[in-house]
N, C-alpha and C positions, 0 to 999 in steps of 0.2 A: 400375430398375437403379441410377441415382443415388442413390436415399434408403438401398437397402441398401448401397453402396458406403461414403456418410455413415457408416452405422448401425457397421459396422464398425472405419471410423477413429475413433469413438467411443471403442468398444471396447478398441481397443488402444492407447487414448490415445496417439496418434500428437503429441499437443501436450506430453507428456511428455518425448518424444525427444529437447527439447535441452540435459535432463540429462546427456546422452552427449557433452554436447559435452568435460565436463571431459578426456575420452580425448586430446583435442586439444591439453591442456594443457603435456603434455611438448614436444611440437613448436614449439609457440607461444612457451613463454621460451628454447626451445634455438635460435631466427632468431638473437635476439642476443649467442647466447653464442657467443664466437671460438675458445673448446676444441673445441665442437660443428657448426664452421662448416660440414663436411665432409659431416657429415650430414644436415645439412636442406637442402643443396644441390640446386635443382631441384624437380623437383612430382613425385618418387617416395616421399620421406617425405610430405609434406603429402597425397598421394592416399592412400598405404600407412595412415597415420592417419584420415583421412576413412571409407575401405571401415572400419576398426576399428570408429569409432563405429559406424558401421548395423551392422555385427556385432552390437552392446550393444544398437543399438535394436529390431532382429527378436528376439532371445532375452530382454529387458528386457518385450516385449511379449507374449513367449508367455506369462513370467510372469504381468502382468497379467492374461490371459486364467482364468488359471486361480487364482491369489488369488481376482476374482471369484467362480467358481464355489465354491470355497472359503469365500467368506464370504457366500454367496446370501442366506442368512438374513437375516444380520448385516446388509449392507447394505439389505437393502427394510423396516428399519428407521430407517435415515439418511436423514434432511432432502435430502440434493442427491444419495448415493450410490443411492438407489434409482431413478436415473432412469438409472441408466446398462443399455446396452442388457441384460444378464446378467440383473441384479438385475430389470431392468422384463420380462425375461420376450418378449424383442424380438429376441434370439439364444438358440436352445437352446443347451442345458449341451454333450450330445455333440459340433455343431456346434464349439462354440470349444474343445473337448478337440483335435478334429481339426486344426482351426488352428494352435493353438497349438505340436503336434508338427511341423508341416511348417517354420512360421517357425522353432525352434529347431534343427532339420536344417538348415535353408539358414542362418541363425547363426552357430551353428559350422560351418560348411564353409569361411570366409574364412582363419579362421586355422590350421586344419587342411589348407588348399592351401600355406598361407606356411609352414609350417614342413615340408614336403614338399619344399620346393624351396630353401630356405630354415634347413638345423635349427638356426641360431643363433638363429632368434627364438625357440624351444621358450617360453620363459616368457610368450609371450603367450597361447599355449594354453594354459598351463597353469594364466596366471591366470585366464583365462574360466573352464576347468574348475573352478578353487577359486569362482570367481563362482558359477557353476550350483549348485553343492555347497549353498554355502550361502544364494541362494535356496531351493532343497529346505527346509531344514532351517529357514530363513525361515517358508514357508506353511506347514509340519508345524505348529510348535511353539514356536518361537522368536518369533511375532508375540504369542504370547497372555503372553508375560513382560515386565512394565512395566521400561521403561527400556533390557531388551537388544532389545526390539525397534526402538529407535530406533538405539542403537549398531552392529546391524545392515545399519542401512538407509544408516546412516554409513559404517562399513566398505565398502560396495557402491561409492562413490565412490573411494575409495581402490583398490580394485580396477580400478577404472574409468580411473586415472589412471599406474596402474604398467602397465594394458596398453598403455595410447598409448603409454609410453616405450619399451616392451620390443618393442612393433612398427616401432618404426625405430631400435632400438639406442640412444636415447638414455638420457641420464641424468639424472634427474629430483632435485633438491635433498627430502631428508627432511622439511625444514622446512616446503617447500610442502603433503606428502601428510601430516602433523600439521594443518596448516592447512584445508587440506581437511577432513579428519577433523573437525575442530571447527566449520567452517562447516557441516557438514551434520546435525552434531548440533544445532546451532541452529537451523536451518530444521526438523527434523524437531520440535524441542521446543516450537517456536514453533504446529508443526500440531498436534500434540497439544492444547495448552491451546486453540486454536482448537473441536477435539472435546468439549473437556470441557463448552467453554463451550455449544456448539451442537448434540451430537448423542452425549450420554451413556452413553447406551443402546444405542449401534450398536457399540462395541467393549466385550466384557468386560472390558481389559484396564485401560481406559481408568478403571475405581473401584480401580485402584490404585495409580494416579498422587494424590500429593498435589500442590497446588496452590501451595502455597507453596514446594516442595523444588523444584516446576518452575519455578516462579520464579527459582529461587537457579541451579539448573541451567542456564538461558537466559542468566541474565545470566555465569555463569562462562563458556558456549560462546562468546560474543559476547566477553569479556574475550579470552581465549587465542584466537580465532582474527585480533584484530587484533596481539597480542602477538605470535604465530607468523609472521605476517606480516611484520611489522618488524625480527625476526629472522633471515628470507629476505633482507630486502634490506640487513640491517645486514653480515652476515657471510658469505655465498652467493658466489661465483665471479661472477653475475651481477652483486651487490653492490659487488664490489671494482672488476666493470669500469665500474660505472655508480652512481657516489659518490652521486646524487640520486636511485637506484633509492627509498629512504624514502621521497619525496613523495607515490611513488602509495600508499602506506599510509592518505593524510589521506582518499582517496576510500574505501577500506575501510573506514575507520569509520562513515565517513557513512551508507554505504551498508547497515553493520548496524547502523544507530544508526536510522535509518527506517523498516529493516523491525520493529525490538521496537519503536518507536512506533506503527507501524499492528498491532504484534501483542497491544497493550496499550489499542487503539481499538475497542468494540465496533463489531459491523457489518463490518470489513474480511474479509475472505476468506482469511487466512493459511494456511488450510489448505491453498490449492493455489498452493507456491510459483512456480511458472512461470508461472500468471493474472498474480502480485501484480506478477513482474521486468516482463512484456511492458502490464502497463493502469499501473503506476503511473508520472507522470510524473516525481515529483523523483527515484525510481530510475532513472530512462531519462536524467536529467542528469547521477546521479553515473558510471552510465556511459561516458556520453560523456565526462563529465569523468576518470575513470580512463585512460581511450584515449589523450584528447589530453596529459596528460601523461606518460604511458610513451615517445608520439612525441617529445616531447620529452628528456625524461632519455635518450634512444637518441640522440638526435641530441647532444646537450652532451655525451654520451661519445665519438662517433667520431673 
């Protein structure tokens, strides 16, 4: 019962999940914004945003389930994807079709009960539904086109960041969901050249990535998303109330200044950005270090 319980959380990369955290990210710089004081008042937004995430993470997962199926082939061609339960033939095909529909019912049912009781949040359904959409159209079709498949997978975060806002009414700065946008094009381009390097043949799409344009592409993703960033905190509301909001930009760099060094290191693992945040240590400093001074820049504003 245990091994298939494992086998499962395998399956639906359950270690992926705390991609969902971005959902979080509206509530998170709306603590210290005093326009928004009102609203995050209390553990009904910060729960209300919590339940969201898992919302992204049961229907994030159903996805999963069914890309694999999707790419059975493709993957029990890849180096490390052929070992995942789907591809190795350790979960049937119809088995995780079925799954996959119940997580995606119970999914949407969170935000489909909140705007029942609730119809001012409507754009949090709505954007989940624009989510769903465009996963579909994701596994259809849209993964086998070099470059909009990445943009795609980028857009998803952005999705992901307007529903945390739109489920406790806050308001989320554009510059952040551009920054976003660009950070995740760089993690996604970073996994790419990672595939070229190590597992060619397992995506069709992947011989029509040139090497060198990825290149140029990575390094412009990593340019604009600390440039976006410094523009959140140069001219943002949160900016004006917290004059040394910039400092913590010096840890964003760092921070995507390490990951295109280990993404430029043969051997390191790029491909799965969530392995690379939680095993690498100088990542796990610049964290810390991002933390402890935002505590700071919060406290020399109040």
């Amino acid at each position: 019962m245990i091994e298939i319980v494992k086998l499962w959380i395998r399956a639906l990369r359950v270690d992926q999940w705390t991609k969902n955290g971005v959902v979080m990210m509206a509530w998170f710089f709306s603590v210290a914004d005093t326009s928004q004081h009102d609203i995050v008042r209390g553990w009904q937004s910060f729960l209300m945003a919590i339940a969201m995430a898992g919302s992204f993470s049961l229907v994030s997962s159903s996805f999963y389930l069914l890309n694999d199926i999707s790419d059975y082939e493709a993957d029990r061609l890849h180096p490390i994807k052929r070992y995942r339960p789907i591809a190795a033939d350790l979960i049937d095909r119809i088995s995780a079709v079925r799954v996959a529909l119940v997580l995606f019912a119970v999914g949407f049912a969170y935000p489909a009960l909140v705007v029942l009781s609730l119809p001012s949040r409507a754009t949090a359904f709505a954007v989940m539904l624009a989510y769903t959409v465009m996963q579909c159209l994701y596994t259809g079709f849209l993964k086998k086109i070099p470059y909009v498949d990445v943009a795609t997978l980028s857009l998803g975060f952005v999705l992901r960041a307007v529903a945390g806002a739109a489920i406790i009414s806050a308001y989320i700065s554009p510059w952040l969901l551009v920054c976003t946008f660009s950070l995740s094009m760089f993690l996604a381009l970073c996994k790419r050249k990672n595939e070229m390097e190590t597992a060619l043949e397992s995506r069709a799409v992947l011989r029509h990535y040139h090497p060198r344009v990825l290149a140029v592409m990575i390094t412009i993703a990593s340019i604009a998303s600390v440039g976006e960033y410094l523009t959140y905190t140069l001219t943002s509301e949160m900016g004006r109330r917290f004059p040394y909001l910039w400092v913590t930009g010096i840890f964003v760099f760092l921070g995507i200044a390490r990951y295109q060094f280990l993404a430029w290191r043969r051997g390191n693992d790029v491909g799965r950005p969530e392995k690379v945040l939680l095993s690498d240590r100088v990542l796990w400093g610049v964290i810390a270090g991002y933390a402890v001074a935002s505590v700071i820049v919060v406290m020399l504003g109040i």
